[in-house]
C-alpha positions, -999 to 999 in steps of 0.1 A, spaced: -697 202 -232 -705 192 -265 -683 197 -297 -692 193 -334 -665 210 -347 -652 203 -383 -683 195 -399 -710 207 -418 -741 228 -415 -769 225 -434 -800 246 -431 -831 234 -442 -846 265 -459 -885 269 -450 -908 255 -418 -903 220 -409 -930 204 -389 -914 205 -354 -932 178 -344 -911 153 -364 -884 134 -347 -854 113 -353 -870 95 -384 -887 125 -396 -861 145 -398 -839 119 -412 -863 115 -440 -860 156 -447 -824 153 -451 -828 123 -470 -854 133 -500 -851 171 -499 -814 170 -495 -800 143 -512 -774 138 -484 -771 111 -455 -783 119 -420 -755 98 -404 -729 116 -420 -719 135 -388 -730 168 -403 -752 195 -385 -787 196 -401 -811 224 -385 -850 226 -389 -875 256 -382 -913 257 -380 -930 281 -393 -933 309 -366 -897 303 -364 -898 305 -329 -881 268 -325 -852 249 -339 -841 214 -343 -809 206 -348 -800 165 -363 -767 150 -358 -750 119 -357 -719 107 -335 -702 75 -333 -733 60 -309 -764 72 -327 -780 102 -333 -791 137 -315 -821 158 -317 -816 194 -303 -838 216 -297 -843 253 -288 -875 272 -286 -875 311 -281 -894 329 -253 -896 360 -276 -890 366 -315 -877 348 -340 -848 335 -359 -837 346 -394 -846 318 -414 -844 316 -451 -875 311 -465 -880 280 -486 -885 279 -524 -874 256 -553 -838 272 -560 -826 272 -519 -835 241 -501 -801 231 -482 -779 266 -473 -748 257 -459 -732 275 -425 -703 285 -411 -698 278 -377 -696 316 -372 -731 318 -386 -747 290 -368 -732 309 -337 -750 343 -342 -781 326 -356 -785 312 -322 -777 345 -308 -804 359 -323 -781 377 -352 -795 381 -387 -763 359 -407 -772 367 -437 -774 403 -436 -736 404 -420 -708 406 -443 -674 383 -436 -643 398 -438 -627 387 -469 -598 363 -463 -588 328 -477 -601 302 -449 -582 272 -441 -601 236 -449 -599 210 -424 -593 181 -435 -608 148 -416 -589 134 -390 
């Protein structure tokens, strides 16, 4: 099974062209995020039927591409403009997105969450 628990998740707000690959998508996070693709943080992609996701991550060998494509619908993606490029996640989030859950229109329960600190 695979784990990438206690890091980061960045959207990328907008359609990314899915046919862009390791490098591609390392040069996204690189000039539209300012961050660094090898950083172990989750970075997920769209296109622009936002029928299909990529997700970017790096591990202590190199780095994966994940993808998911739906057979029907869409995901709630956050359209992209000049104020919202990089929308960070919860893991919570990132689980219902998946699920086919609208995130952004659910409301977290208000209580103080504990920051894990790198081990």
């Amino acid at each position: 099974m695979l784990t990438f628990g206690g890091r980061r998740i960045y959207l990328v707000a907008g359609a990314t062209d899915m046919r862009k690959s390791f490098n591609g998508l390392s040069g996204i996070v690189r000039e539209r995020l300012d961050a660094d693709p090898m950083s172990r943080h989750l970075f997920l992609f769209c296109n622009r039927h936002r029928n299909r996701l990529k997700v970017l991550v790096a591990d202590e060998s190199g780095m994966w591409v994940l993808s998911k494509r739906l057979d029907r619908g869409t995901f709630a993606w956050p359209a992209g403009d000049a104020t919202a490029v990089r929308i960070e996640y919860r893991e919570e989030q990132l689980a219902l997105l998946l699920r086919g859950f609208d995130a952004e229109r659910l409301q977290a329960r208000p209580w103080k969450r504990r920051v894990l600190q790198p081990s």
